[in-house]
Backbone as a chain_set.jsonl record, in Angstrom:
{"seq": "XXXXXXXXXXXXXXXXXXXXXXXXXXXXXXXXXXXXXXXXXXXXXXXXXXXXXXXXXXXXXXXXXXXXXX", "coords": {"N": [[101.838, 65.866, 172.023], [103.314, 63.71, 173.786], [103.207, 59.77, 173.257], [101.595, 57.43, 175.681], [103.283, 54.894, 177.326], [103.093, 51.544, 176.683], [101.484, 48.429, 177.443], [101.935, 45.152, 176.331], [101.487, 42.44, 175.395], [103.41, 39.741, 173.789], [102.857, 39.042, 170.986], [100.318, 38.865, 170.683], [97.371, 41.191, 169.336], [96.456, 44.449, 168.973], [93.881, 44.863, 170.037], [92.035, 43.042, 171.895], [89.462, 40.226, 172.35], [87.424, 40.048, 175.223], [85.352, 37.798, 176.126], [82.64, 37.305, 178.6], [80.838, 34.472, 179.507], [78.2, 31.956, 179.624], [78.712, 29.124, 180.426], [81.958, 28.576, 179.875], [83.271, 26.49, 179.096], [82.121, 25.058, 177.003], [82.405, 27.054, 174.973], [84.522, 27.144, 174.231], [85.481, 24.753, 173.97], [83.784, 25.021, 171.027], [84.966, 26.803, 169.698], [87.537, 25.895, 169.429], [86.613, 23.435, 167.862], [85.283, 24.502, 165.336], [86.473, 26.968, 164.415], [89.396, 26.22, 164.396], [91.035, 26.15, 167.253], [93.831, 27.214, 169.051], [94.2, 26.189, 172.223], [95.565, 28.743, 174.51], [95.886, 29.339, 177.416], [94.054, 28.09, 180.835], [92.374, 29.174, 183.314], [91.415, 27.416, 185.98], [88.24, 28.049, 188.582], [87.713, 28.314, 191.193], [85.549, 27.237, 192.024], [84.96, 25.424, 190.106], [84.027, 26.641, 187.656], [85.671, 28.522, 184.527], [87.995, 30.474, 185.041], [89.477, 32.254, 183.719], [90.274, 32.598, 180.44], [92.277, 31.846, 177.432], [92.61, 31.767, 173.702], [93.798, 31.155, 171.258], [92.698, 32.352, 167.76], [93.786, 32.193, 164.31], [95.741, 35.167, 164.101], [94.55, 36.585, 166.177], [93.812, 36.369, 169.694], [91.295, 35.419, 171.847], [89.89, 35.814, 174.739], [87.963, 34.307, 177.906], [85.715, 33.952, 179.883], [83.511, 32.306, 182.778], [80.681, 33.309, 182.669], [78.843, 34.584, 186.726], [76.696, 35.094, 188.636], [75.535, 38.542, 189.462]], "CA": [[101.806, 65.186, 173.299], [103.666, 62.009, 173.702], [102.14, 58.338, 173.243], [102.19, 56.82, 176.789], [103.716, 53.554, 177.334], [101.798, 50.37, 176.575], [101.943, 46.98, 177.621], [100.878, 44.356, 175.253], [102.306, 40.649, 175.499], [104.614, 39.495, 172.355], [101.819, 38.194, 170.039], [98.451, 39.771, 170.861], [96.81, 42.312, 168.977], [96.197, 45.811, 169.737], [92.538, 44.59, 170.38], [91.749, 42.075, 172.098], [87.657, 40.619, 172.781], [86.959, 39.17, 176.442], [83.655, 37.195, 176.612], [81.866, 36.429, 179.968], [79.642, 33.314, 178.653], [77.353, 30.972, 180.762], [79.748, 27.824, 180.041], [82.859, 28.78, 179.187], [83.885, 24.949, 178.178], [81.229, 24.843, 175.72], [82.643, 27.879, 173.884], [86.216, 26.752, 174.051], [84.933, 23.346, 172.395], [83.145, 25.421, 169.679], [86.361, 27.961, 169.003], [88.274, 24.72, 168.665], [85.512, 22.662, 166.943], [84.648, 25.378, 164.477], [87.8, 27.777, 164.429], [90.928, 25.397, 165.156], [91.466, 27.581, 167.703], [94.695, 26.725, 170.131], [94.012, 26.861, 173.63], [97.094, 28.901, 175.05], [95.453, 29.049, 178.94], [92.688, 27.789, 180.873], [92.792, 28.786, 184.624], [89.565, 27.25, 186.458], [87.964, 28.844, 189.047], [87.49, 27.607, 192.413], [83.84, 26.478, 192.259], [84.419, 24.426, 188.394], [84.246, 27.42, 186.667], [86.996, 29.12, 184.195], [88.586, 31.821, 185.629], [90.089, 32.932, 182.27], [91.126, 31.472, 179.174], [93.159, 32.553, 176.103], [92.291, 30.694, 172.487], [94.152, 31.974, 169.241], [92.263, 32.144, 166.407], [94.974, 32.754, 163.586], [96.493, 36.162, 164.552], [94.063, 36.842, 167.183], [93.91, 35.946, 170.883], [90.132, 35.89, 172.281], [90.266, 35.911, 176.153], [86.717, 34.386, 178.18], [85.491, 33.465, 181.773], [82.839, 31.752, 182.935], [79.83, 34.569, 184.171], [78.688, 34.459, 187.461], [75.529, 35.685, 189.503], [75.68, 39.518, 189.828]], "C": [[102.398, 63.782, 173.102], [102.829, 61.154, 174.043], [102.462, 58.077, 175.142], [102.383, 55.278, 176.381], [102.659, 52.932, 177.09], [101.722, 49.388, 176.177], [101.256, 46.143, 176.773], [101.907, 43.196, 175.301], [102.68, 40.473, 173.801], [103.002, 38.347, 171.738], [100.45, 38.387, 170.191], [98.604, 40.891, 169.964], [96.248, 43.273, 169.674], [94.894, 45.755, 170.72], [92.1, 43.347, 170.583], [90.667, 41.667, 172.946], [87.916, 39.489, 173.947], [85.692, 39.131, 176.154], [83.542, 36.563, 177.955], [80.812, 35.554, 178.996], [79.237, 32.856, 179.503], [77.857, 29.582, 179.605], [80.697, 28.276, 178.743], [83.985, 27.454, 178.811], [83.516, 25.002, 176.797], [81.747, 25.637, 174.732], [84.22, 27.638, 174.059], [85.687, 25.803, 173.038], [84.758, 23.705, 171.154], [84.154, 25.971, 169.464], [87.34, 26.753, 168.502], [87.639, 23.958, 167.302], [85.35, 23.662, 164.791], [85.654, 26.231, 163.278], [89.176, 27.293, 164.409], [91.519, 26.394, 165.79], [92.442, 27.017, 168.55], [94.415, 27.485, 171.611], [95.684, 27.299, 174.213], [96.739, 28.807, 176.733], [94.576, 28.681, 179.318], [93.277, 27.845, 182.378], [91.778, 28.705, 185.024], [89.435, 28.032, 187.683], [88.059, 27.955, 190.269], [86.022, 26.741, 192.228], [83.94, 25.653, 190.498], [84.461, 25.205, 187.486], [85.44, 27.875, 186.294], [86.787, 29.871, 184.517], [88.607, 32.833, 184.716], [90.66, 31.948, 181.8], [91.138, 32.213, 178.215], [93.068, 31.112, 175.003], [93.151, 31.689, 171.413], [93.153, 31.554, 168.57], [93.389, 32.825, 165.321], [95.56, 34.076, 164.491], [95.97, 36.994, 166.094], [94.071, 36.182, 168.58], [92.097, 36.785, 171.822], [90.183, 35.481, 173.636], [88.623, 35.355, 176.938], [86.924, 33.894, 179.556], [84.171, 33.012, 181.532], [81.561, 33.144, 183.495], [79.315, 33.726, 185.463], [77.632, 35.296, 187.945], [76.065, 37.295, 189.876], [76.418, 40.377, 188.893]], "O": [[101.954, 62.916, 172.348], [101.899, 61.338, 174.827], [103.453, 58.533, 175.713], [101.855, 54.644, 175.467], [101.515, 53.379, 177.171], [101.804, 49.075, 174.989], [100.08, 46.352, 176.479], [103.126, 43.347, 175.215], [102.178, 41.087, 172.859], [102.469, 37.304, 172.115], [99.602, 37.782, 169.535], [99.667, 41.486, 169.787], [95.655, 43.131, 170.743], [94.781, 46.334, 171.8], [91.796, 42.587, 169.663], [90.513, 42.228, 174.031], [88.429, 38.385, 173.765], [84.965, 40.103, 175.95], [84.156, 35.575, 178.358], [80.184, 35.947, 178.013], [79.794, 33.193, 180.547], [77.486, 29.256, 178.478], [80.543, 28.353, 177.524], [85.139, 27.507, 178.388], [84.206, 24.998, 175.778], [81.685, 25.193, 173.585], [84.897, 28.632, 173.797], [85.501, 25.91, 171.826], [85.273, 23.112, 170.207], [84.561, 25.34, 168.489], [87.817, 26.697, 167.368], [88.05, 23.927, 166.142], [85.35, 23.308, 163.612], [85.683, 26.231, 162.047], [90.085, 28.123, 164.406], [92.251, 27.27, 165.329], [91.942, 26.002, 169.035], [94.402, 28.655, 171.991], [96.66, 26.556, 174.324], [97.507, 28.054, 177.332], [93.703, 28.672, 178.45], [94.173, 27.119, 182.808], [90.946, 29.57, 184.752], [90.406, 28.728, 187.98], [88.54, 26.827, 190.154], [85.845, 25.537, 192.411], [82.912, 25.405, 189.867], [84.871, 24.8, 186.399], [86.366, 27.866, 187.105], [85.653, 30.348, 184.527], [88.038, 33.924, 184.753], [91.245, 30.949, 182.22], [90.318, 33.101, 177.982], [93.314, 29.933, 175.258], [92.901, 32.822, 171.001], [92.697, 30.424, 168.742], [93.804, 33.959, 165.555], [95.812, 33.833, 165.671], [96.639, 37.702, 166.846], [94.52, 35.046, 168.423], [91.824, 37.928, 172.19], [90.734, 34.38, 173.646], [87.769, 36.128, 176.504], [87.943, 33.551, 180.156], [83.613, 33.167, 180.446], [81.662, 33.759, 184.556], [79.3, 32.495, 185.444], [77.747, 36.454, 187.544], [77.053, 37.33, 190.611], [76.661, 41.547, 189.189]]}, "num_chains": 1, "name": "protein.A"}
């Protein structure tokens, strides 16, 4: 059976971990702080919160948002 297609952005890994967190500043700070992690995005949300955000850690790309009620 053939592979199907499959999109993946030039520099991500096959696997890549989204975290919902309750303050997704705080864990940017620490991935930097901790990790020297490069922030590649940070789009906020309407109400203060991140939307989404993209951090490298060396070869990886960890993806998070802010959670929200529900």
């Amino acid at each position: 059976m053939p592979r199907p297609t499959v999109h993946k952005p030039a520099g991500y890994t096959s696997v890549a971990p989204y975290l919902t967190v309750s303050g997704a500043q705080g864990t940017i700070d620490f991935l930097i702080r901790v990790f020297d992690a490069q922030t590649l995005r940070v789009i906020p949300g309407g109400d203060g919160r991140i939307a989404h955000a993209e951090m490298r850690i060396d070869d990886t790309v960890t993806m998070l948002t802010d959670a929200v009620e529900g």
